[in-house]
VOGU-3710 file (C-alpha; in Angstrom, 3 decimals, decimal comma):
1> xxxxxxxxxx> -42,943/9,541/45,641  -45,635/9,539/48,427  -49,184/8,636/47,283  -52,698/9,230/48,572  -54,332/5,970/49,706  -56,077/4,479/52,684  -54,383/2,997/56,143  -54,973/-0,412/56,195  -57,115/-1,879/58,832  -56,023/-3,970/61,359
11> xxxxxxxxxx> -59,677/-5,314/62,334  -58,984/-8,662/61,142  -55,212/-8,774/62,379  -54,191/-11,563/64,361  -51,048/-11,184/67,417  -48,639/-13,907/68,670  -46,034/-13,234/70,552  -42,920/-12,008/69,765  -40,357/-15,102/69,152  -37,254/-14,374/72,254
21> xxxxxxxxxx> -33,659/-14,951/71,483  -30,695/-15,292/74,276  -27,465/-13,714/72,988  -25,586/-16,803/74,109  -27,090/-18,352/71,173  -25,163/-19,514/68,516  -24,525/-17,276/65,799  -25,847/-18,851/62,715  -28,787/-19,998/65,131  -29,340/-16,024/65,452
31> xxxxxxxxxx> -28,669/-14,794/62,203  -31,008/-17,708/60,685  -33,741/-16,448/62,984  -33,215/-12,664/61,982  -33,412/-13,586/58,202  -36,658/-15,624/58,566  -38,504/-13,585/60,625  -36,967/-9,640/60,112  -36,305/-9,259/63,985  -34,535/-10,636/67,232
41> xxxxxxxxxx> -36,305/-10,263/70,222  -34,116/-9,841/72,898  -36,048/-10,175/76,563  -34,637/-8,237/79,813  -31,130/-8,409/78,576  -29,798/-4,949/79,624  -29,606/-4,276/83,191  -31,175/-1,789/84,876  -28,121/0,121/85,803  -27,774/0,580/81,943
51> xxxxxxxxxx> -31,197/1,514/81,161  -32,532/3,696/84,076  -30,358/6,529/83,885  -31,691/7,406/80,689  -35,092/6,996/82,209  -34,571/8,948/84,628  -32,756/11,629/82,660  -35,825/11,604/80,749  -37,953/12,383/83,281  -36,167/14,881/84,556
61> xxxxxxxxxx> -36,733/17,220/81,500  -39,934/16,125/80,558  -41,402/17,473/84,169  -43,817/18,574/85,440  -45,495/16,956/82,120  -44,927/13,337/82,912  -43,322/11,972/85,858  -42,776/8,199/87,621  -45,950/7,097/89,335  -44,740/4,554/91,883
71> xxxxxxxxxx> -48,393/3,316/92,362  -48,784/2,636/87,962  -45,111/1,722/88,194  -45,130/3,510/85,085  -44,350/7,342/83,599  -47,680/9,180/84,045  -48,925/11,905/82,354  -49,979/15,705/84,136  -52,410/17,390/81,873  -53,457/17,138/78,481
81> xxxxxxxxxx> -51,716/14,496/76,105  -49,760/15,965/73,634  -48,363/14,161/70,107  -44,626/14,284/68,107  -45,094/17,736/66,619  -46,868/19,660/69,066  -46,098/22,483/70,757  -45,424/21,284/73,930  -43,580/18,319/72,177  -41,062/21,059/70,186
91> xxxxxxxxxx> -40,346/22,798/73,466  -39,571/19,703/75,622  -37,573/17,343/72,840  -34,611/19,492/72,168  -33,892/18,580/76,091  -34,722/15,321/75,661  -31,931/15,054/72,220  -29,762/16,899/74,995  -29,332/14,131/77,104  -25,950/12,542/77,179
101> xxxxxxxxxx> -27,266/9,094/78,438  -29,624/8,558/75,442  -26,919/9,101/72,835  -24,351/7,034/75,108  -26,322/3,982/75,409  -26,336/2,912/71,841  -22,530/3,174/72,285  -22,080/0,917/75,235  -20,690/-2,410/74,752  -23,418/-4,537/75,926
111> xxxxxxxxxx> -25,994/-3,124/73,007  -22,844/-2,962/70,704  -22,696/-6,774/71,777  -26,052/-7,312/70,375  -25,747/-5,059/67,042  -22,632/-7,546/66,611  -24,976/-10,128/65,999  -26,596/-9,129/63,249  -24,274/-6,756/61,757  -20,795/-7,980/62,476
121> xxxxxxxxxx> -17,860/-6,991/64,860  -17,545/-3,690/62,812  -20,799/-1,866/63,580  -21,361/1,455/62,815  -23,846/3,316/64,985  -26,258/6,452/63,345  -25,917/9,535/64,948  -29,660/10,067/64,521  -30,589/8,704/68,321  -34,965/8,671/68,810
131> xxxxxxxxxx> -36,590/9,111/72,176  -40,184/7,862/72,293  -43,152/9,396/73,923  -46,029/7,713/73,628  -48,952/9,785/75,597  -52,340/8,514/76,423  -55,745/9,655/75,360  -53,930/10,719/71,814  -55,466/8,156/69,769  -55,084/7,766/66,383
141> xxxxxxxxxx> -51,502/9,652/65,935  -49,419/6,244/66,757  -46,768/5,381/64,184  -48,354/3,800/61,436  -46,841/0,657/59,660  -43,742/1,553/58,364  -39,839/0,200/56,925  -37,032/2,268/57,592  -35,463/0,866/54,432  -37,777/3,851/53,141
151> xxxxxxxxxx> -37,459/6,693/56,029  -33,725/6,825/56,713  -33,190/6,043/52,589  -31,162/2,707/54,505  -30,095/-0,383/52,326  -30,758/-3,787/53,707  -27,737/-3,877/56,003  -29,145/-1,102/57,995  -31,167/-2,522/61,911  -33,046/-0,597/64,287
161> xxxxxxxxxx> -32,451/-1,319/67,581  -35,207/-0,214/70,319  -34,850/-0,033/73,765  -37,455/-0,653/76,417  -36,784/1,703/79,168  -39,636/0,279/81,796  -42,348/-2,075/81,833  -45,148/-1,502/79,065  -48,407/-3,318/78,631  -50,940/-3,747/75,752
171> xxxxxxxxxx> -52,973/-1,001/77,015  -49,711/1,397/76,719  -49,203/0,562/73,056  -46,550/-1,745/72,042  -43,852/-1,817/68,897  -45,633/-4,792/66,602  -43,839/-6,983/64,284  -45,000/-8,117/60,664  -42,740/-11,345/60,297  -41,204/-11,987/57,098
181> xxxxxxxxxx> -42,015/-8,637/55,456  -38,484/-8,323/54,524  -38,233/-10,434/52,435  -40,764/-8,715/49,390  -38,595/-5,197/49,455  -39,036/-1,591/49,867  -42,484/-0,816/49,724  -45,160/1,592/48,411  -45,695/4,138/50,595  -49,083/6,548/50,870
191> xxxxxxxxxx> -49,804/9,302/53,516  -50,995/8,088/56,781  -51,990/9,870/60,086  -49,403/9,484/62,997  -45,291/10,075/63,368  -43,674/9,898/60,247  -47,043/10,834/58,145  -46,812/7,929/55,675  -47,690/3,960/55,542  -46,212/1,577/53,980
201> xxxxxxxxxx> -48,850/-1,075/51,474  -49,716/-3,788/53,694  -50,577/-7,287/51,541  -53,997/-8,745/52,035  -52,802/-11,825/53,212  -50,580/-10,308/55,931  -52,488/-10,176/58,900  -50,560/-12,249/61,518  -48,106/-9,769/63,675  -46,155/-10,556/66,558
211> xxxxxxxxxx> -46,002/-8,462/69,964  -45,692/-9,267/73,679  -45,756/-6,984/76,811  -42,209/-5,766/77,072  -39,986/-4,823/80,342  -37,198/-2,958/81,019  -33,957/-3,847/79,359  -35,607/-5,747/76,901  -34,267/-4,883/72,832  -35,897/-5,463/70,050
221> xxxxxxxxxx> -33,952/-5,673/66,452  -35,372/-5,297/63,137  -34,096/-5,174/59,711  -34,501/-1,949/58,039  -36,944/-3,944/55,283  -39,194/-5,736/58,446  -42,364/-3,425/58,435  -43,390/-2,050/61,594  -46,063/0,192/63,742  -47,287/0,674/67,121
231> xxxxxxxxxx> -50,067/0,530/68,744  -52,177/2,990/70,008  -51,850/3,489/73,837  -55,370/3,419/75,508  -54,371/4,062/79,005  -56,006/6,644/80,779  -53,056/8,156/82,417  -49,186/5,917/81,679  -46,898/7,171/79,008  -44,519/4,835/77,121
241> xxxxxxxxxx> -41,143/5,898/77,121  -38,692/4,316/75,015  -35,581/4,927/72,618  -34,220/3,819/69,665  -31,283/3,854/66,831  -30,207/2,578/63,501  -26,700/0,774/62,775  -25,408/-0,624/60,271  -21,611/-2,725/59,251  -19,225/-0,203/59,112
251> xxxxxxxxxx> -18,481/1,340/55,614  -22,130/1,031/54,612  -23,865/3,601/52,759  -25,476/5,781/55,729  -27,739/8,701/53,949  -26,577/12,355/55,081  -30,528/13,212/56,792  -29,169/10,730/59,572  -25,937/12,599/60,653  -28,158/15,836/62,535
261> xxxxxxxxxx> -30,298/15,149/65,571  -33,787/13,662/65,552  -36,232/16,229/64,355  -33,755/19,197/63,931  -34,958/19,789/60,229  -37,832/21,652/61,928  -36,911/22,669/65,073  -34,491/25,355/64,682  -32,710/25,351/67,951  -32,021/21,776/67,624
271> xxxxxxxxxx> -28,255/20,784/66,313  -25,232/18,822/67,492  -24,015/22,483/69,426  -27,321/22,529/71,278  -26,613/18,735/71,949  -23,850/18,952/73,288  -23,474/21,968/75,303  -23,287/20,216/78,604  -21,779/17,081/77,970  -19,592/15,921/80,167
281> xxxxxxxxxx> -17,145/14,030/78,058  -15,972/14,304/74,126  -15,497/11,053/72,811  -18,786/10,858/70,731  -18,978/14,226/69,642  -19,032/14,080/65,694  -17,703/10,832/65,801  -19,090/10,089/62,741  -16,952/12,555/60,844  -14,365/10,278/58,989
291> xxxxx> -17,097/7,485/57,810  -16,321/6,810/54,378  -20,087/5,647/53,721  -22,138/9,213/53,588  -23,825/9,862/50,731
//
């Protein structure tokens, strides 16, 4: 049940940054961290031969909308922003779920490594895979404050995992953190401007969240309870390009909305055989299939 109510303000919110974590870590060091705060904050820890082929894959289908501005050192916007749901959004995201490289990464064993950590050795990775685009000059249509205990219908063993794909300032918008919110449950929820159209109720006395200027390679973990947003990007010109899944240990219930490709409940075009019409190999194609979790 969705109800009517009014986004909360963040006026009075206060930022530190986010807490970082090394993978080398010990594990109860890590999982004690993840349980107190609702995250792990993992900085520059993928390489940029894993992350900039999906970068540049991105860019290569979102042209001549955005491309790489070696000057901003950042994706840059041509023409008039444009939010999830738009028209120009629906035409270019089916080629953005296309892309091979942003379903792949979530499968490679370096972010595997780090799902591991929270999760367990047996992870199993949602086939629901999110690209990001974050224009400028679209204010007010950010994601609002949100748990994806709620959106994906996930129980608490479900994570997000989000990807950094290049260098991102304040001024670009940044994911933000509310430590600890994990720990009081699944939320009301009320419509709310932005992706995802609701918010989740915020508690009057939360008002410290936790954010830092992210580059590429650097992950971010959250528990599917930890309630999140981001910020509005206020750039004149720089996009924000990132990506992001949901895993959880394997044989946990995964809800059926999160077996078809991101968004394809309203774009008709968009399933697994649009996909995957020019992948080059076949090893993740419905591999999903046999989990004895759906429900």
């Amino acid at each position: 049940m969705v109800a009517v109510g009014t986004a909360a303000s963040f006026v009075e919110a206060q930022y530190q940054p986010l807490t970082p974590s090394k993978p080398s870590e010990g594990y109860e060091e890590l999982r004690e961290r993840f349980q107190a705060e609702g995250y792990l904050y993992f900085p520059r820890v993928l390489d940029s031969s894993i992350v900039q082929p999906v970068l540049e894959d991105m860019l290569s289908v979102l042209s001549p909308h955005i491309h790489w501005s070696s000057a901003a050192a950042s994706p840059v916007l041509a023409g008039d922003p444009f939010f999830e749901s738009d028209p120009l959004w629906d035409r270019l995201y089916p080629k953005v779920q296309a892309l091979e490289s942003l379903h792949r990464i979530f499968h490679c064993c370096e972010v595997r490594r780090l799902m591991d950590l929270v999760a367990g050795p047996d992870v199993f990775v949602y086939p629901m895979k999110m690209a990001r685009i974050a224009a400028p000059r679209k204010l007010g249509f950010e994601t609002p404050p949100h748990q994806d205990a709620f959106s994906h219908h996930a129980g608490p063993t479900m994570a997000g995992i989000w990807i950094a794909l290049h260098d991102a300032d304040e001024a670009m918008g940044r994911l933000t953190i509310l430590p600890g919110s994990h720990m009081h449950g699944v939320r009301p929820v009320f419509e709310a401007q932005g992706v995802g159209g609701v918010q989740c109720e915020i508690h009057p006395e939360e008002t410290l969240w936790h954010v830092s200027n992210v580059t590429a390679g650097d992950v971010i973990i959250f528990h599917s309870q930890t309630v999140h947003r981001a910020q509005a990007n206020v750039d004149k010109h720089r996009v924000r390009l990132s990506v992001d899944s949901r895993f959880c240990d394997y044989g946990a219930p995964v809800f059926s909305t999160n077996l078809e490709p991101h968004h394809a409940w309203r774009i008709p075009e968009l399933d697994w055989d649009y996909v995957y019409r020019d992948w080059k190999t076949q090893d993740l194609r419905h591999y999903w299939l046999d989990y004895p979790g759906l429900f």
